[in-house]
C-alpha positions as CSV (number, residue, x, y, z in Angstrom):
1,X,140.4,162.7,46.5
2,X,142.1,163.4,50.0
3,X,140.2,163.1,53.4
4,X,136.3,164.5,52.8
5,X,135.7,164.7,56.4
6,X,138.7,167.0,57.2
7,X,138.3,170.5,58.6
8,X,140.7,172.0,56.1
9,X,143.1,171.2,53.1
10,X,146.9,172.5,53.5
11,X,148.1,175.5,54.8
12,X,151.0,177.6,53.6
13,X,153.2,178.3,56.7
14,X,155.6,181.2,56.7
15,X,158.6,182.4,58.9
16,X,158.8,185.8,57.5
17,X,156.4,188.7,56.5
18,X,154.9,187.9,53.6
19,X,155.4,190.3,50.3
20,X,153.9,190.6,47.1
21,X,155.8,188.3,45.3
22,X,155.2,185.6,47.5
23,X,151.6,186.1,47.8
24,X,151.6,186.2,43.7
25,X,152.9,182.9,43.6
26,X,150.4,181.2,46.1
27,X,147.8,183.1,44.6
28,X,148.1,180.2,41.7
29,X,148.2,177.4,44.3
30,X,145.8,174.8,45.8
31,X,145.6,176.0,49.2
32,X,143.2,176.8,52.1
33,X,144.9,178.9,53.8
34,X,148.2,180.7,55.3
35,X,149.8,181.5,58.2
36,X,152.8,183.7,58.7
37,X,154.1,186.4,61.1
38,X,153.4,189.5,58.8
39,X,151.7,190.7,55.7
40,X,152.7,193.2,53.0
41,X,149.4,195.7,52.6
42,X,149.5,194.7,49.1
43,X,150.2,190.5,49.6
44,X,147.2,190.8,52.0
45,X,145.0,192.3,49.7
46,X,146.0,189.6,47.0
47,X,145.7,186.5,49.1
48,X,142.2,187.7,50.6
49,X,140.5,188.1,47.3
50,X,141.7,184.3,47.0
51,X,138.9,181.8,46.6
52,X,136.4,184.2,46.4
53,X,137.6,185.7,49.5
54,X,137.6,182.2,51.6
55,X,141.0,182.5,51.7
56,X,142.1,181.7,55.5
57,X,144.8,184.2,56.6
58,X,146.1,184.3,59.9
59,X,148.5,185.8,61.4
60,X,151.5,184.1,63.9
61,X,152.5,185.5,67.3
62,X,155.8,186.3,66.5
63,X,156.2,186.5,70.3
64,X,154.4,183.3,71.0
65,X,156.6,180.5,73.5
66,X,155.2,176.8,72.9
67,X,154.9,175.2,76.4
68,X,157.1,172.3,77.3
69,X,154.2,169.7,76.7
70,X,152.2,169.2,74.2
71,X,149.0,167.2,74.9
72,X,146.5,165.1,72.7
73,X,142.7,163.8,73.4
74,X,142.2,161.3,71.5
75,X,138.9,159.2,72.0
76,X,138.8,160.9,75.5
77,X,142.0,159.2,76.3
78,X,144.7,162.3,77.0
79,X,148.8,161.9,75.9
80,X,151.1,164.3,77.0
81,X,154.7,164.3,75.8
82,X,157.8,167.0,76.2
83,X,157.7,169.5,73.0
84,X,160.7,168.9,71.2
85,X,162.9,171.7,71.5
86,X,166.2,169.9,70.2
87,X,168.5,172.6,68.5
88,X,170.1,171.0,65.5
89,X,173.7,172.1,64.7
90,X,176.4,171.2,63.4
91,X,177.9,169.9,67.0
92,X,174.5,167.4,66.8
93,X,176.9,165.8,63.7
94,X,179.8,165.0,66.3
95,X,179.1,161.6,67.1
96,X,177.5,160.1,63.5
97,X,178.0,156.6,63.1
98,X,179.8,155.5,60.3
99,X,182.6,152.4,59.1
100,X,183.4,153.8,55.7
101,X,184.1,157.4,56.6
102,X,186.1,159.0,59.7
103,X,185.1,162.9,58.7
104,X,182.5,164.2,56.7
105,X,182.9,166.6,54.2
106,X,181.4,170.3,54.5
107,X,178.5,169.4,51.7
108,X,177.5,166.3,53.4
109,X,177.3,168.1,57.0
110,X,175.1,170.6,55.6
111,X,173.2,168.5,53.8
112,X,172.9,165.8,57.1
113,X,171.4,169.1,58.5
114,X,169.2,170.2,56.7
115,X,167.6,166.7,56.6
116,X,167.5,166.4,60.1
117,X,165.3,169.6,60.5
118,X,163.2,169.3,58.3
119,X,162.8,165.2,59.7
120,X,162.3,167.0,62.5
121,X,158.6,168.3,61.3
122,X,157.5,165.0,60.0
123,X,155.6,162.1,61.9
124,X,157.8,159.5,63.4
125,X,160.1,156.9,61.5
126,X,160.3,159.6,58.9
127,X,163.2,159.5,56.0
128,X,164.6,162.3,54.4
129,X,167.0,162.9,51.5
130,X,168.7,166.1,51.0
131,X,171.2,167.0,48.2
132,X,172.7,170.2,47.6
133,X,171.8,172.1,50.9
134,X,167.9,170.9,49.7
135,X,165.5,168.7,50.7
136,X,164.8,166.5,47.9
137,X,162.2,164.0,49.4
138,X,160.9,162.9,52.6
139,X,159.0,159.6,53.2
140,X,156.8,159.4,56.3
141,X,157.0,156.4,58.2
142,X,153.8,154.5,60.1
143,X,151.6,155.9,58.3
C-alpha cells in the first residue's frame, strides 16, 4: 500500500496536447490525475469519464515562467533555493571525467544526455541508466 495520508496518487504529466490515442492508453492506467498543456475534444471527454468522473485534469500554462526561487515550509521553518534552470547539451559533455576513454562515441553522448535530464527531475543523489537514447532505470538516492 503507498502513503494513506497523501493528498493524491501519481499524476500523468504531459508536454504536448493530449490526443485520443494517448488518452486511450491512460484510460487503462492507475492514475489520479493529468496534467498537460492541451486536450483533444475527444481525449478530454475520455479521460473525464475516468474513475467515475474523479479523474483530475488540469490544464498547464503553456506561458507560465517558474520564478528563480523555489521556496519550502516545512514545520514552519522556510528553505529557499535557486530553481534549477541548467540547459543540458551536448557542450555540458565537454569536460566528463574519464581514464579509459579520451572521446566518447555518438551513442554514449546521447545516452549520457538523456540520463542527465531525466536525473535532473529526480531527488538528490539520484542514479540513472540509459541505453539506447532511453532511460532504462533510475534509483533515487536519500530516500
Amino acid at each position: 500500500q503507498a502513503d494513506p495520508m497523501s493528498s493524491f496518487g501519481d499524476f500523468a504529466a504531459l508536454s504536448d496536447v493530449v490526443d485520443k490515442d494517448t488518452a486511450m492508453v491512460l484510460k487503462t492506467e492507475v492514475s489520479d490525475g493529468i496534467v498537460a498543456p492541451g486536450y483533444e475534444p475527444e481525449a478530454l471527454e475520455i479521460l473525464k469519464a475516468k474513475k467515475g468522473g474523479n479523474f483530475i485534469v488540469l490544464q498547464a500554462n503553456a506561458d507560465y515562467v517558474a520564478p528563480q526561487s523555489e521556496y519550502r515550509e516545512v514545520f514552519g521553518m522556510g528553505f529557499m533555493q535557486r530553481r534549477n534552470d541548467c540547459v543540458i547539451t551536448k557542450e555540458s559533455l565537454a569536460k566528463v571525467a574519464t581514464t579509459k576513454v579520451t572521446e566518447l562515441s555518438e551513442d554514449a553522448q546521447r545516452d549520457l544526455l538523456v540520463a542527465s535530464i531525466a536525473i535532473k527531475y529526480t531527488q538528490s543523489n539520484s542514479v540513472a541508466y540509459a541505453k539506447n537514447g532511453q532511460v532504462i532505470g533510475v534509483g533515487a538516492g536519500q530516500q
